[in-house]
N, C-alpha and C positions, 0 to 999 in steps of 0.2 A: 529584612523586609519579609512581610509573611507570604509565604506561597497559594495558590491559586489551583483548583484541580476543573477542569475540563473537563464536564460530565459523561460525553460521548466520546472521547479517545483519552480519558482517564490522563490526560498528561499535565505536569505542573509546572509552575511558572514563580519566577518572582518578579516583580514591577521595575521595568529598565527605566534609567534615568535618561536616556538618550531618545529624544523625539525619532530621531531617525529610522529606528529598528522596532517595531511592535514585538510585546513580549512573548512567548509563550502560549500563553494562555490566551491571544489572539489566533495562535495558527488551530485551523480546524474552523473557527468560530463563524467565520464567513462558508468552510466546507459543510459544515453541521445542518447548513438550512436546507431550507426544499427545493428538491430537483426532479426535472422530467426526463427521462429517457427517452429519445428518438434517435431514429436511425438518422446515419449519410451516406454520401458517396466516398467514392475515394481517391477525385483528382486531384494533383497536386498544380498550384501556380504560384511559382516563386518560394515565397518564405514560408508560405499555410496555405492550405485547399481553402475552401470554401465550402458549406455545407453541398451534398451531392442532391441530385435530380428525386424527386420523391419526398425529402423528407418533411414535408409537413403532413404530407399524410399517412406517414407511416404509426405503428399503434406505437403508444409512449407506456411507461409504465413509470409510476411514482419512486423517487430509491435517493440512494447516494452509496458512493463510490467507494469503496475501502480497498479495493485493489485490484490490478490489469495485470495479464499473463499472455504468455501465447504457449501453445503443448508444441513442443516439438514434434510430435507424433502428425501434426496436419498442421501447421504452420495457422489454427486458428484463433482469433482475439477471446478470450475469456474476461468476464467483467463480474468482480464480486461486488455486490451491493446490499444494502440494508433488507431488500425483500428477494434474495437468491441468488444464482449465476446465470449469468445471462452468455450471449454468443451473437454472435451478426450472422446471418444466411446468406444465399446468396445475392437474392435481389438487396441486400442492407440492411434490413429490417433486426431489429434486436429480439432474440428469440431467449425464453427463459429454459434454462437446460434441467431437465427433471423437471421432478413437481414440488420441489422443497423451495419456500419463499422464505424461508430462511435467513436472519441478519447476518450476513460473513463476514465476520472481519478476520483481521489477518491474512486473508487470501491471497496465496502463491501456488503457482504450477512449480511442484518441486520435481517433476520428469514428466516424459512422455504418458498421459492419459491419467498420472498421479496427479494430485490436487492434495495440497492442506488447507484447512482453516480453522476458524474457532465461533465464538459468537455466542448468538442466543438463537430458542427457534420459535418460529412464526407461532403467534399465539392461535389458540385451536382451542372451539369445546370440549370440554369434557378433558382438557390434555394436561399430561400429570408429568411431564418431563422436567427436569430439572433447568434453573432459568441459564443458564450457562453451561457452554457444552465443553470446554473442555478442548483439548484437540480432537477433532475429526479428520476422516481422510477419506478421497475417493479416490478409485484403481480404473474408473470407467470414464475419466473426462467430466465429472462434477453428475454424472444422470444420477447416483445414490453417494449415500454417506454411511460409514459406520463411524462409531466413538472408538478412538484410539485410546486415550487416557484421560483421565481428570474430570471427569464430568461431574458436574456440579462443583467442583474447587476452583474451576481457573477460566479466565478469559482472555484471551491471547490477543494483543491489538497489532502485535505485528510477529510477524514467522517468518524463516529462514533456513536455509536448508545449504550445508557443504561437505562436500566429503559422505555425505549418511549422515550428519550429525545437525539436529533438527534447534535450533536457537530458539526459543519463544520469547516476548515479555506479556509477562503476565502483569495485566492493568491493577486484577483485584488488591496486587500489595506491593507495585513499584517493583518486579524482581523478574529480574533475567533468570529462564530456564532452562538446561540444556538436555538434551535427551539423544541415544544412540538409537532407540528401534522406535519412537512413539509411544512408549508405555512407560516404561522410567525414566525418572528424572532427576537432573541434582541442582539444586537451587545454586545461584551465583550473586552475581550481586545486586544490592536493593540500591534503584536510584530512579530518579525520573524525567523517563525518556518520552518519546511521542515516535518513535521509529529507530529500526535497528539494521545493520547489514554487516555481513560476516564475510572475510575472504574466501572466494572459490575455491583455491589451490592451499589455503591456511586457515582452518578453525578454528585456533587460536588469536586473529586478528578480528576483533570485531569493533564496528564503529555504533554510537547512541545517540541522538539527537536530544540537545537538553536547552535549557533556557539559559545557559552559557554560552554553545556553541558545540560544535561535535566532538564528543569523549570518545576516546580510544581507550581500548584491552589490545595486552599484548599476552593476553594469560588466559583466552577462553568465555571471558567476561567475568573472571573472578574480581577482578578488580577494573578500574576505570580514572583514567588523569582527568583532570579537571577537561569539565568543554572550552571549546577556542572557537573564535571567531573566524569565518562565517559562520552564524547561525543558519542551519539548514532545519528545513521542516521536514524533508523526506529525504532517505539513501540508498542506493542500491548501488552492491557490488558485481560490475560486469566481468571483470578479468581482473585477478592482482596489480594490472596496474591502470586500471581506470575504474573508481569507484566516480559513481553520480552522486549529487544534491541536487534539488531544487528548494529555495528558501521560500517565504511567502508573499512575495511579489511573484512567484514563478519564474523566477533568473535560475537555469539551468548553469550547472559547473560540474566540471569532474575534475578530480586527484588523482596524481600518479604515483600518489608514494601515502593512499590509506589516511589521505584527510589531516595530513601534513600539510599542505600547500594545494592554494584552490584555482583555477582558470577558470573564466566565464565565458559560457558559450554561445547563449543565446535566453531570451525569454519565452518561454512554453505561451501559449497565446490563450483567453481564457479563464484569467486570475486568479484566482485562489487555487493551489494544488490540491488535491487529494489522495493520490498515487502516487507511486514511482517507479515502474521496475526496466532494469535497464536487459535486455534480454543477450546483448555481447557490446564491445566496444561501439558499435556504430547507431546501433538498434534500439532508440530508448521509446519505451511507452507512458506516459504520462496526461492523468486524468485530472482536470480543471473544474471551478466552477461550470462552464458551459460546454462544456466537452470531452472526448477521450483522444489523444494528440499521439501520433508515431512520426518518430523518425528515423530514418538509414540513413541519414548522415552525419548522426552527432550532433544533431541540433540543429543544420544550415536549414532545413525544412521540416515542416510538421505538415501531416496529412489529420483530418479529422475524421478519426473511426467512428465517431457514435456522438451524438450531438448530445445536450444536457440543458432543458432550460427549469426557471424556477418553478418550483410547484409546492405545493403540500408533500410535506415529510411527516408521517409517520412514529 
């Protein structure tokens, strides 16, 4: 059956015969639309907070989500989005960090006050940059960027970082890239994923999310087994023996043995994912159609960091 490419997270699909499970080329498609930024609070009752005190009149900004972090350096939420990086203050309110409105995709806090991403940047008069940035990096908590490598060759829809050793997939031609300082790099293997995650403690283990089900490398991402079911739309690896999913209903799971074998743990509240990063075994952040969602328990509870309603998208 002939495959299907996803113009905004570049990932392919082929057409499932099972009613039950939307293909591919569905996940994203509901995240793709328009969403508004606003803030919340952040009490917790029972299973999910409730949006917090304020937020309807907090200022929203137009965007969609491509990935949540927290810096070690200040335990704060970072939110990569279609127009910059944004941050909550203290009263809640979602504040854009710098002045670059910038499309981040790939966004991960790979250490303390470090940031990667990739993307395209804000279109501007007169501006001559190349439409793809390549990898960037900021040393300051997202306030500036410089170009690391590739600019103008590569766009990186998801990044990963272990050990030093920097994973990218590069959207423009389906290929896993892997690189030791941010500047060179050696191509691995061509396939088509929609999200990537690499063992903490093993670079050598990485998982793919494809319209199979989740393929594993036991070899760096030089090669990759066929995907297996669950199909997950997002993965992040917390510790070697709990890596996350969540598929596209938002049913959160994790594996203890690298996407071998799946446990369900709860549903992320909010529908359609757009993130996932799990920040240790307990700690997972996860961005929705209508929200930015943490939990410290593993799932029992989600708190709602940042509220999301539909809007004009850009």
């Amino acid at each position: 059956m002939a495959a299907f490419r996803n113009p905004r997270t570049a990932a392919f699909t082929t057409p499932r015969r099972r009613p039950r499970r939307r293909p591919l080329a569905a996940m994203g498609a509901l995240a793709a639309g328009a969403l508004l930024l606003t803030a919340c609070g952040e009490g917790s009752t029972g299973g999910t907070s409730a949006a917090g005190h304020g937020a309807e009149h907090a200022p929203a900004v137009h965007s969609h989500i491509h990935g949540v972090g927290i810096d070690p350096a200040d335990g704060r939420l970072y939110v990569g989005t279609h127009e910059g990086i944004f941050t909550v203050d203290e009263s809640g309110t979602p504040q854009l960090v710098g002045d670059r409105e910038d499309d981040f995709l790939g966004f991960t806090v790979a250490d303390a006050g470090t940031f990667l991403a990739s993307g395209h940047p804000a279109p501007a008069p007169g501006g001559d940059l190349p439409a793809d940035h390549g990898l960037v990096r900021s040393t300051d908590a997202g306030k500036s960027w410089q170009t690391a490598s590739l600019q103008g060759e590569a766009v990186f829809h998801a990044l990963d970082q272990a050990e030093g050793t920097i994973y990218g997939y590069d959207s423009t031609g389906g290929l896993l890239r892997v690189s030791e300082d941010g500047a060179t790099w050696q191509d691995r293997a061509r396939l088509r994923a929609l999200d990537i995650a690499v063992n903490p403690a093993d670079p050598d283990r990485v998982v793919a999310t494809t319209a199979d089900g989740v393929a594993r490398s036991t070899d760096g991402g030089a090669t990759f087994a066929p995907g297996e079911e669950p199909a997950m739309e997002f993965v992040s690896w917390a510790s070697p023996g709990a890596l996350f999913g969540v598929d596209f209903t938002g049913t959160l799971s994790v594996s203890p043995d690298g996407g071998a074998t799946w446990r369900r743990l709860a549903t992320v509240p909010g529908g359609q994912p757009q993130a996932l990063t799990a920040v240790d075994e307990r700690h997972v952040l996860a961005a929705t159609q209508d929200g930015v969602y943490e939990s410290k328990d593993a799932g029992k509870t989600f708190t709602k960091r940042l509220a999301v309603a539909a809007g004009d998208h850009h």
